[in-house]
Backbone and ligand atoms as CSV (ligand in chain L), in Angstrom:
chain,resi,resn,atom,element,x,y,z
A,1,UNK,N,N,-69.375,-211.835,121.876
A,1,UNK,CA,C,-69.769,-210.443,122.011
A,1,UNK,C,C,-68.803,-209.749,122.961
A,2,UNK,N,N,-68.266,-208.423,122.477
A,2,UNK,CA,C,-67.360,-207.793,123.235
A,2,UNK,C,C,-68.217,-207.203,124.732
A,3,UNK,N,N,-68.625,-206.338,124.858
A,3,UNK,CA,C,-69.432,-205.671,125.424
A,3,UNK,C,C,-71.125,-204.754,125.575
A,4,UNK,N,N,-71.294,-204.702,126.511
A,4,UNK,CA,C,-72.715,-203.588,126.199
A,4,UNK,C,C,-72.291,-202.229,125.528
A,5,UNK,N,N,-72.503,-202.746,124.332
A,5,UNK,CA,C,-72.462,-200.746,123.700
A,5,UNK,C,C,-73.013,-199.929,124.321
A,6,UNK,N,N,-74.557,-200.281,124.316
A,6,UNK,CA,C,-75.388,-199.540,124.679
A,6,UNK,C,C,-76.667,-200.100,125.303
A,7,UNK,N,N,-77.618,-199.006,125.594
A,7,UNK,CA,C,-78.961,-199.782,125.921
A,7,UNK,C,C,-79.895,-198.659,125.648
A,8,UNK,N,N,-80.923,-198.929,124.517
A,8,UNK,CA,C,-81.816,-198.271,124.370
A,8,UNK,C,C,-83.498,-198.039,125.100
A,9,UNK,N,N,-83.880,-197.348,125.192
A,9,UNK,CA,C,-84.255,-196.493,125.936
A,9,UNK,C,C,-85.654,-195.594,124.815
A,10,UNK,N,N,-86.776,-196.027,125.521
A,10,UNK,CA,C,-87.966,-195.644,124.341
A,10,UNK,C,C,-88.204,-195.035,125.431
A,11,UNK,N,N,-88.534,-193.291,124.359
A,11,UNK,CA,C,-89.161,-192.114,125.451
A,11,UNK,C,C,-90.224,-191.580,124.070
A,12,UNK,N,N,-91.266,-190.920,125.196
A,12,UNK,CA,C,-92.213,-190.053,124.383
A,12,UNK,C,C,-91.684,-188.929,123.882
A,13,UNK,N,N,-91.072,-188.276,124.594
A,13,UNK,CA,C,-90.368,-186.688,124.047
A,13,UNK,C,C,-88.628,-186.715,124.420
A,14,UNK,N,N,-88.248,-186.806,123.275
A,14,UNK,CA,C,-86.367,-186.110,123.396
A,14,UNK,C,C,-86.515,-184.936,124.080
A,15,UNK,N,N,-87.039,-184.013,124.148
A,15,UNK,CA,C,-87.010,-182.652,124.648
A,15,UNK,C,C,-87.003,-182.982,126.209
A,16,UNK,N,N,-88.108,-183.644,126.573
A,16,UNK,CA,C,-88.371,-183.639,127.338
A,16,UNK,C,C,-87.374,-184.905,128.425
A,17,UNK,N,N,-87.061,-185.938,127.467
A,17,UNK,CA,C,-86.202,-186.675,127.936
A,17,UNK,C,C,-84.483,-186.183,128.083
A,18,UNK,N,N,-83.872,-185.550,127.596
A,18,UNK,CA,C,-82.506,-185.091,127.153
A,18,UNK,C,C,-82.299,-184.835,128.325
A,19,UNK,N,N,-83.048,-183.432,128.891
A,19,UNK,CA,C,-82.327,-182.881,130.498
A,19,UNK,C,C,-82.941,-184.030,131.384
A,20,UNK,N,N,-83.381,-185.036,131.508
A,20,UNK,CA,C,-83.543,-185.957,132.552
A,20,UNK,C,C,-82.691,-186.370,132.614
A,21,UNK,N,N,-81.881,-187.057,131.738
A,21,UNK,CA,C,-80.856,-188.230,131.683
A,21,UNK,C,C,-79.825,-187.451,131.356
A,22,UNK,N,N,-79.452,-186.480,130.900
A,22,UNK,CA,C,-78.432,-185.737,131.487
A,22,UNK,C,C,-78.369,-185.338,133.003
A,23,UNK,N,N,-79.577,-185.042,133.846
A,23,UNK,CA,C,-79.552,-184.941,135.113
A,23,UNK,C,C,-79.048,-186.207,135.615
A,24,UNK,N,N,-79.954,-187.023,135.683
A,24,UNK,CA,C,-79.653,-188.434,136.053
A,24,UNK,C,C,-78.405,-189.138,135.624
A,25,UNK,N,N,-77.471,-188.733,134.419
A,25,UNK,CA,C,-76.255,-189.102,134.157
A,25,UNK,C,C,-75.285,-188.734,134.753
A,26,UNK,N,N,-75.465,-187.412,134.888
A,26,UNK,CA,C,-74.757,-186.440,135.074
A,26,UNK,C,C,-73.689,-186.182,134.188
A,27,UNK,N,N,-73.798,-186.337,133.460
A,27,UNK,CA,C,-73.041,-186.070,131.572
A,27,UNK,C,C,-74.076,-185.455,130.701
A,28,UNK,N,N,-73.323,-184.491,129.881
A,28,UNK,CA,C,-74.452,-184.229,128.325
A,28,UNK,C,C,-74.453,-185.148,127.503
A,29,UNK,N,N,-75.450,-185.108,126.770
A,29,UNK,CA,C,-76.150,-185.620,125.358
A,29,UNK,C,C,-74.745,-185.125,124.519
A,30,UNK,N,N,-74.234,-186.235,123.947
A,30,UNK,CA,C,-72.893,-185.700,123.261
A,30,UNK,C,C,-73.794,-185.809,121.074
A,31,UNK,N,N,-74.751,-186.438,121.420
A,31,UNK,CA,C,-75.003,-186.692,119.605
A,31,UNK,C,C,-76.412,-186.762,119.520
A,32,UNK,N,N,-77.163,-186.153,118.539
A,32,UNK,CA,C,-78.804,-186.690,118.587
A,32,UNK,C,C,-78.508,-186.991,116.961
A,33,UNK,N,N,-79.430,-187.722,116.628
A,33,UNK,CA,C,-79.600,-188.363,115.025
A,33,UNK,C,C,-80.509,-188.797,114.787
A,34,UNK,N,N,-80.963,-188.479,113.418
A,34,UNK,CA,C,-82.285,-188.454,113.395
A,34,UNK,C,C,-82.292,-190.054,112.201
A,35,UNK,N,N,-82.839,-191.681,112.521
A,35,UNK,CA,C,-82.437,-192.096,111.715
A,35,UNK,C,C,-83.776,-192.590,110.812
A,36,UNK,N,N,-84.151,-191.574,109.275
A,36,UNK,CA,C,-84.834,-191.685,108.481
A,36,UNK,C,C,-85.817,-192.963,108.289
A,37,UNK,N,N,-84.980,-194.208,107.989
A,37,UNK,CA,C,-85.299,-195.148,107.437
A,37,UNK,C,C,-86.178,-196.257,108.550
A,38,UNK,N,N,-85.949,-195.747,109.871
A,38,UNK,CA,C,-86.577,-196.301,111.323
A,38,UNK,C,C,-87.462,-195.535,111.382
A,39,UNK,N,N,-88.069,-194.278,111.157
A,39,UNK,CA,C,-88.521,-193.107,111.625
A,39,UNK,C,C,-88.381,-192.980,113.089
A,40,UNK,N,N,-86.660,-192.383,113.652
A,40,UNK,CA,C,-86.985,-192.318,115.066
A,40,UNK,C,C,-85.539,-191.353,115.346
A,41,UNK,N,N,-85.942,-190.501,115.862
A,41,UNK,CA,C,-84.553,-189.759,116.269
A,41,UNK,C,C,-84.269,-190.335,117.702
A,42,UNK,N,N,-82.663,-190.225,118.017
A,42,UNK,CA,C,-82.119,-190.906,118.475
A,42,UNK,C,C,-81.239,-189.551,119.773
A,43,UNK,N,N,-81.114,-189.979,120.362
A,43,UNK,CA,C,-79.924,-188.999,121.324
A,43,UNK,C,C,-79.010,-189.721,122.285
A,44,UNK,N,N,-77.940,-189.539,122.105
A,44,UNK,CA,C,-76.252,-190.603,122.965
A,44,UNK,C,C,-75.992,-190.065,123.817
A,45,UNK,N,N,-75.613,-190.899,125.032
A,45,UNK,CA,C,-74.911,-190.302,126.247
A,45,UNK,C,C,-74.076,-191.401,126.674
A,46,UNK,N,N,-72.625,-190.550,126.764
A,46,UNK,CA,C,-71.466,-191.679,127.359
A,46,UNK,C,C,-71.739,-192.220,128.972
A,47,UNK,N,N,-71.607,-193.483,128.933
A,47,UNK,CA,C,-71.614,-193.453,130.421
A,47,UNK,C,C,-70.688,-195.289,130.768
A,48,UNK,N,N,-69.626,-194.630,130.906
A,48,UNK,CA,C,-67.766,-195.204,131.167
A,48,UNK,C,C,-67.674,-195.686,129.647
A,49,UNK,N,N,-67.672,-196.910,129.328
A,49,UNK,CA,C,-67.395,-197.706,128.020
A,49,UNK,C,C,-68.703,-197.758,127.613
A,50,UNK,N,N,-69.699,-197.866,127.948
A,50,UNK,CA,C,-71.228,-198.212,127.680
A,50,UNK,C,C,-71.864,-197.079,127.287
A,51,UNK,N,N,-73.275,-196.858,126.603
A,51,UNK,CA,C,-73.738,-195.737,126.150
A,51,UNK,C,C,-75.345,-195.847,126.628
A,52,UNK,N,N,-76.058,-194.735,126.678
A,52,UNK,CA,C,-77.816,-194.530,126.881
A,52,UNK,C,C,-78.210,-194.128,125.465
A,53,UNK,N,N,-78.756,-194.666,124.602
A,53,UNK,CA,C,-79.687,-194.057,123.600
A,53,UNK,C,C,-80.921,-194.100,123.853
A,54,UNK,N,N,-81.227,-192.862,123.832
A,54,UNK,CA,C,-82.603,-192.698,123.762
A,54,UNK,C,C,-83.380,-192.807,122.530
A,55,UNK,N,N,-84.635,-193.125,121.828
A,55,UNK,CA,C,-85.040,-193.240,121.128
A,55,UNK,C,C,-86.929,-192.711,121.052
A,56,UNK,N,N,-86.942,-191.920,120.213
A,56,UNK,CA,C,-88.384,-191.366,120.179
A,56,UNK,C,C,-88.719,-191.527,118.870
A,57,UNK,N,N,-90.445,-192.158,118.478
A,57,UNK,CA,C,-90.218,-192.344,117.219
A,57,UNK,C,C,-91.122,-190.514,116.649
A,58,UNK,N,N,-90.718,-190.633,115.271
A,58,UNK,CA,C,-91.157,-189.653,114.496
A,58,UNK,C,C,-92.445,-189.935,113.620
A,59,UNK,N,N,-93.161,-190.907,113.672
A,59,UNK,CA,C,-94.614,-191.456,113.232
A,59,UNK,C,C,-94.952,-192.418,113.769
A,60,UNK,N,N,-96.395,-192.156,113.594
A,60,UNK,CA,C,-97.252,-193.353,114.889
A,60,UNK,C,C,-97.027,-194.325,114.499
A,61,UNK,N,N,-96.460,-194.972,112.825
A,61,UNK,CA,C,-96.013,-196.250,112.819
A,61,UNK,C,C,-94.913,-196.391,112.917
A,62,UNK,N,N,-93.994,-195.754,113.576
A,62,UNK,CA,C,-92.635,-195.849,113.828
A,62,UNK,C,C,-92.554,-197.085,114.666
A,63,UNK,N,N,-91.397,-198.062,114.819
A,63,UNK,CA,C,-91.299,-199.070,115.814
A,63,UNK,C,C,-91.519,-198.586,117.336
A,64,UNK,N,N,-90.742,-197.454,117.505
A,64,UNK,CA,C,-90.816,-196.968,119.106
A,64,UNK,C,C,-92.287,-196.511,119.304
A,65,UNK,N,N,-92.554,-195.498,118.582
A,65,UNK,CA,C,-94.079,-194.985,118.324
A,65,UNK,C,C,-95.254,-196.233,118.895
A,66,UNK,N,N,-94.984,-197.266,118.243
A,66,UNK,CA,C,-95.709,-198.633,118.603
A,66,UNK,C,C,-95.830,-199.291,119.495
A,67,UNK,N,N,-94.314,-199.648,119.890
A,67,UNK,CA,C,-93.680,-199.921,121.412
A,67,UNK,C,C,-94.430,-199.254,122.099
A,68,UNK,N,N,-94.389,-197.920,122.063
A,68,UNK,CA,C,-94.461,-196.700,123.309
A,68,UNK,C,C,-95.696,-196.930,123.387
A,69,UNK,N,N,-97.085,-196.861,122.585
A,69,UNK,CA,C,-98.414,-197.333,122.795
A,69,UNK,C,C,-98.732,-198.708,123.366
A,70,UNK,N,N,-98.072,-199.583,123.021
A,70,UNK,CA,C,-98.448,-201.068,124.037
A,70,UNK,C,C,-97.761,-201.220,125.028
A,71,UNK,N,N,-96.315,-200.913,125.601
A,71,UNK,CA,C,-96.182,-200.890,127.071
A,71,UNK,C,C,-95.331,-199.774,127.520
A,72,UNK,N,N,-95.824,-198.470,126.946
A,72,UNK,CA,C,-95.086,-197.621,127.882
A,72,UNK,C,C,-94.081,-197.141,127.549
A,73,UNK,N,N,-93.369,-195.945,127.921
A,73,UNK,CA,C,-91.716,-195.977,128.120
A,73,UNK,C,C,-91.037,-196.937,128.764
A,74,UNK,N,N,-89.833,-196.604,128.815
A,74,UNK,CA,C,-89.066,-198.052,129.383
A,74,UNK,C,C,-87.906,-198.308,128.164
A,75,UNK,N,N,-87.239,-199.477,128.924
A,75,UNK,CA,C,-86.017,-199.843,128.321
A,75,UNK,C,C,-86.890,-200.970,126.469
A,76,UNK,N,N,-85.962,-200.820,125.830
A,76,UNK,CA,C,-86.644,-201.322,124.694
A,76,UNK,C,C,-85.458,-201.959,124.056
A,77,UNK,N,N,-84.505,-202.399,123.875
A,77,UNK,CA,C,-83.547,-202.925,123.830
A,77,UNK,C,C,-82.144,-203.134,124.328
A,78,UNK,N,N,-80.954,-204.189,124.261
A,78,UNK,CA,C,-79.832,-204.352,125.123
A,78,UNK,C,C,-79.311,-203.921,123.622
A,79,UNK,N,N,-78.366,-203.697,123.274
A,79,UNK,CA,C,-77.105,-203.613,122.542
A,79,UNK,C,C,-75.813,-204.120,122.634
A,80,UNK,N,N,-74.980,-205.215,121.699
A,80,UNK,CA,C,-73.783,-205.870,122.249
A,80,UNK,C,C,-72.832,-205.294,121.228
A,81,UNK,N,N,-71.418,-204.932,121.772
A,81,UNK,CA,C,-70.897,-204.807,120.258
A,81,UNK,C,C,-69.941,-205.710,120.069
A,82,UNK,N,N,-70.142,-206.501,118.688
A,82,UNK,CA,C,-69.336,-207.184,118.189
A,82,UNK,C,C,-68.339,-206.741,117.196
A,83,UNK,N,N,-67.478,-207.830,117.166
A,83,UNK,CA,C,-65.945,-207.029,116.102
A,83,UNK,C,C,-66.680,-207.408,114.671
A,84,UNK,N,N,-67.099,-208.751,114.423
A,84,UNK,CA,C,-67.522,-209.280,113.433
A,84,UNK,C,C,-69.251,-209.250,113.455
A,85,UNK,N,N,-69.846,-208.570,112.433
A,85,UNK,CA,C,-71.337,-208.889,112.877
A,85,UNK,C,C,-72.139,-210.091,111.961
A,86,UNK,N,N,-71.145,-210.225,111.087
A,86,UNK,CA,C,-71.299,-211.374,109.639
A,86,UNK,C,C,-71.249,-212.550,110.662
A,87,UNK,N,N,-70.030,-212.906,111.436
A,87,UNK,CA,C,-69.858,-214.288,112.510
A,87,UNK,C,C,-70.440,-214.404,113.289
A,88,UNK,N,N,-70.700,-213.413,113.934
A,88,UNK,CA,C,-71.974,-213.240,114.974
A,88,UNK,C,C,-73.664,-213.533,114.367
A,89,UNK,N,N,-73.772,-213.155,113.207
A,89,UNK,CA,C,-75.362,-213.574,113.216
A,89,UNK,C,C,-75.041,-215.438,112.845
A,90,UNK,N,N,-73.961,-215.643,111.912
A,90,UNK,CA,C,-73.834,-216.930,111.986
A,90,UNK,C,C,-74.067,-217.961,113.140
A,91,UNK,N,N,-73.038,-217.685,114.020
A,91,UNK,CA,C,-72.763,-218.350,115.096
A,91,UNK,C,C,-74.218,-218.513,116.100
A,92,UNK,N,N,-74.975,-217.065,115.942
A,92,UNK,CA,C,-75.906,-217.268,116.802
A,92,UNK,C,C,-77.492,-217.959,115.897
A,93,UNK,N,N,-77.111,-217.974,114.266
A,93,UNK,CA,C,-78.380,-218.725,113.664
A,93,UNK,C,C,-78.029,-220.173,113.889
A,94,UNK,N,N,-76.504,-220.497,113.978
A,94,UNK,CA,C,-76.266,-222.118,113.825
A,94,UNK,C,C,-77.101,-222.580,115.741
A,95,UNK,N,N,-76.690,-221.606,116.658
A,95,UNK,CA,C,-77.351,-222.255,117.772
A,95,UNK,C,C,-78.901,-221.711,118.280
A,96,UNK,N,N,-79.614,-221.636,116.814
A,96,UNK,CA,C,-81.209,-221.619,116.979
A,96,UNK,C,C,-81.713,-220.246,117.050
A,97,UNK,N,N,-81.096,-219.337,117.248
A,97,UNK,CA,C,-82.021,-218.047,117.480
A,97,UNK,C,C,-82.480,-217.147,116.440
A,98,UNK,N,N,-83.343,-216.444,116.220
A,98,UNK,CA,C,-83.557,-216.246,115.299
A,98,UNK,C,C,-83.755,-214.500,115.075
A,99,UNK,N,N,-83.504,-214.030,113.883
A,99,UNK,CA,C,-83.577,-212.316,113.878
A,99,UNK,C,C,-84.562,-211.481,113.450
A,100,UNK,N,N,-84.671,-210.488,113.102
A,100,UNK,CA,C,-85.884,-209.849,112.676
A,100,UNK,C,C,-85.095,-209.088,111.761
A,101,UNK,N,N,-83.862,-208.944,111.555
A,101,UNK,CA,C,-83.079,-208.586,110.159
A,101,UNK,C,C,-82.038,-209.121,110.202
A,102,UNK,N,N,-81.144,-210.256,109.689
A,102,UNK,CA,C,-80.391,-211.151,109.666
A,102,UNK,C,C,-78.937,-210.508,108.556
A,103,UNK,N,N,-79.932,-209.361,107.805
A,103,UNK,CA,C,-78.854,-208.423,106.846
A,103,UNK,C,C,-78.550,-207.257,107.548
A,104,UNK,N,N,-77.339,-206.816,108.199
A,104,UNK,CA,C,-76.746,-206.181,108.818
A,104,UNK,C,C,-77.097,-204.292,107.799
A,105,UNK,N,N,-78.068,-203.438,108.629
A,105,UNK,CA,C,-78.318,-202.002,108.307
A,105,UNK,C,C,-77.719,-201.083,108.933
A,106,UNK,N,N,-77.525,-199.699,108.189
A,106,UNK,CA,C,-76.885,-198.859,108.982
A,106,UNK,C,C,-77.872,-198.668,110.158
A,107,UNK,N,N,-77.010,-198.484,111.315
A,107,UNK,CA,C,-78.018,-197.653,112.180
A,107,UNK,C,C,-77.281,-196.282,112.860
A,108,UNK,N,N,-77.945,-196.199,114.001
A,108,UNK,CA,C,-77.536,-195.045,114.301
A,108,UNK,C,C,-76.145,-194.657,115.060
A,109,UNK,N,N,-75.209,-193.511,115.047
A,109,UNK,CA,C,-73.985,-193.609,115.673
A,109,UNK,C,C,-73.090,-194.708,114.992
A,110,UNK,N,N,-73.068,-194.605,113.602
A,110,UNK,CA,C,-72.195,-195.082,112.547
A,110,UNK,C,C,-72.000,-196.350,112.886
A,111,UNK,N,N,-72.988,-196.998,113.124
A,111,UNK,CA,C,-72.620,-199.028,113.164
A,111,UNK,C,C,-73.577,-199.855,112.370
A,112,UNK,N,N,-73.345,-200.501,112.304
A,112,UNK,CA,C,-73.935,-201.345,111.266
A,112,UNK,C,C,-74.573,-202.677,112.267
A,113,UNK,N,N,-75.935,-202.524,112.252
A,113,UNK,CA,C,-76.899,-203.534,113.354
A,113,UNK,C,C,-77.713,-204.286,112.892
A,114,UNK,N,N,-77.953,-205.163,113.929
A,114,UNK,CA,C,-78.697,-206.392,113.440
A,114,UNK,C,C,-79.732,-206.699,114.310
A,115,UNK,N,N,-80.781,-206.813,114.500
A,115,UNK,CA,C,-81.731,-207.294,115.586
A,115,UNK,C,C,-82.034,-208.627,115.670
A,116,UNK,N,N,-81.839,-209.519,116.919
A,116,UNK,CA,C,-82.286,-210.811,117.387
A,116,UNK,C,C,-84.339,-211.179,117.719
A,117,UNK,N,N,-84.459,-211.727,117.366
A,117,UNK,CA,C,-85.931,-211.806,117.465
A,117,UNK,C,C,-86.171,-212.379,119.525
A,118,UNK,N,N,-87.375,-210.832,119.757
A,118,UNK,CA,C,-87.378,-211.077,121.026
A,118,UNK,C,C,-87.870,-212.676,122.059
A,119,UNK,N,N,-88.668,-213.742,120.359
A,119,UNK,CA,C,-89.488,-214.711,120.910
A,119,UNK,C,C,-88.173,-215.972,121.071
A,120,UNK,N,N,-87.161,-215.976,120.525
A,120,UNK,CA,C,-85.694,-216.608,120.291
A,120,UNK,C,C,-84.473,-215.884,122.121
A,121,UNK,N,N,-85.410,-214.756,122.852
A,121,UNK,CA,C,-83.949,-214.301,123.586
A,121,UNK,C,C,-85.040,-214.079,124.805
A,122,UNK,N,N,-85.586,-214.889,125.410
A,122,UNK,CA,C,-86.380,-214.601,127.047
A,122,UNK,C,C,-87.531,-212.984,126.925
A,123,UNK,N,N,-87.666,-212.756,125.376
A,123,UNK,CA,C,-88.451,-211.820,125.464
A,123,UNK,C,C,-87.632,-210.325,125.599
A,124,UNK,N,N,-86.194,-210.529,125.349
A,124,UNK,CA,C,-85.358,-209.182,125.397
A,124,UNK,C,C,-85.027,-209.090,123.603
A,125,UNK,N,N,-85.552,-207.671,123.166
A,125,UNK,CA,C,-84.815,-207.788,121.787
A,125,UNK,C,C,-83.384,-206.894,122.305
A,126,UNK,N,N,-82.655,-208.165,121.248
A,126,UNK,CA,C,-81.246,-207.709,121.595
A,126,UNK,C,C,-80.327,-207.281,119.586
A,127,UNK,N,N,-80.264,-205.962,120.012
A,127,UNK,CA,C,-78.813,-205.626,118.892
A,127,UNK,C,C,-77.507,-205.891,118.884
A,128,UNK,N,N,-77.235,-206.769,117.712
A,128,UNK,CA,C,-75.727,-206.648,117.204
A,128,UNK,C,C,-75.334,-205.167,116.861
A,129,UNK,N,N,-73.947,-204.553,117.420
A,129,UNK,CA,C,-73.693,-203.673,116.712
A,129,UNK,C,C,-72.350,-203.556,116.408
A,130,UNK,N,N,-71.632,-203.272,115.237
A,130,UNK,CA,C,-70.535,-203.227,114.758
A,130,UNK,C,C,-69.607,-201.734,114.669
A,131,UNK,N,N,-69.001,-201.216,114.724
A,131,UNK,CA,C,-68.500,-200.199,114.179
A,131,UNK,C,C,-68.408,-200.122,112.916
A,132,UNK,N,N,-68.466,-199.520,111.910
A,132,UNK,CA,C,-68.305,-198.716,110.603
A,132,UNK,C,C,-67.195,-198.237,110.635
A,133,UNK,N,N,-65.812,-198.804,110.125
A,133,UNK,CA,C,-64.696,-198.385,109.512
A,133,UNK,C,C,-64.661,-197.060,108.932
A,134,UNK,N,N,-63.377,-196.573,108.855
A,134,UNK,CA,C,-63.793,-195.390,107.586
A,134,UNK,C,C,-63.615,-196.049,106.259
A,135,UNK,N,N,-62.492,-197.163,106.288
A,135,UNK,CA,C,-62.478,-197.791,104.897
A,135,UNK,C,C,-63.530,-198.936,104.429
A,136,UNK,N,N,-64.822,-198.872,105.202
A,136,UNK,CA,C,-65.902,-199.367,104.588
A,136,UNK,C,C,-66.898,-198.516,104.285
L,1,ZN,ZN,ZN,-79.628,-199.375,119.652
């Protein structure tokens, strides 16, 4: 794994979250995205090489939506980005761990992610994330 892309970040309200963590960053919200197929809009903030996504879901059965009812706001996932995300789920199924989508989906901020199952990683769910080429 190259680095922390990112680290997501489950809030009740974007509205209400955006000027916090822009305060607290002290950077703007450079992207919000809304990603359909999760039901959860999303909002990015640079901070050096690493990023803050925030995440709010858009229906009560949304994953965050769910999250957010059993413990709260709070951090809700790490993010790593890898060059390869095909070798990476390999490498990490051959040494036991296990995923909760093992087939690499678009997600949000044009990468292509994978989730590690939190009962396989000390109870942290952790994302693969790849960049999206333009020639893919
Ligand atoms: Zn993420």
């Amino acid at each position: 794994m190259e680095k922390i892309e990112h680290i997501g970040i489950a809030v009740q309200s974007l509205n209400k979250s955006i000027p916090l963590f822009e305060k607290l960053l002290g950077t703007e919200c450079y992207k919000t995205e809304e990603i359909l197929s999760e039901m959860v809009n999303t909002a990015f903030f640079k901070t050096g090489d690493s990023k803050v996504e925030l995440l709010e879901g858009t229906e009560e059965n949304s994953v965050i939506s769910r999250f957010i009812a059993k413990k709260g706001e709070g951090i809700h996932h790490i993010a790593f980005g890898v060059e390869n995300i095909e070798e990476e789920i390999n490498r990490l199924k051959l040494s036991g761990f296990e995923f909760i989508n093992d087939v690499p989906k678009k997600g949000a901020d044009n990468k292509l992610v994978c989730f590690l199952h939190p009962k396989t990683t000390n109870g942290i769910l952790v994302e693969l994330c790849q960049e999206i080429n333009a020639e893919n």
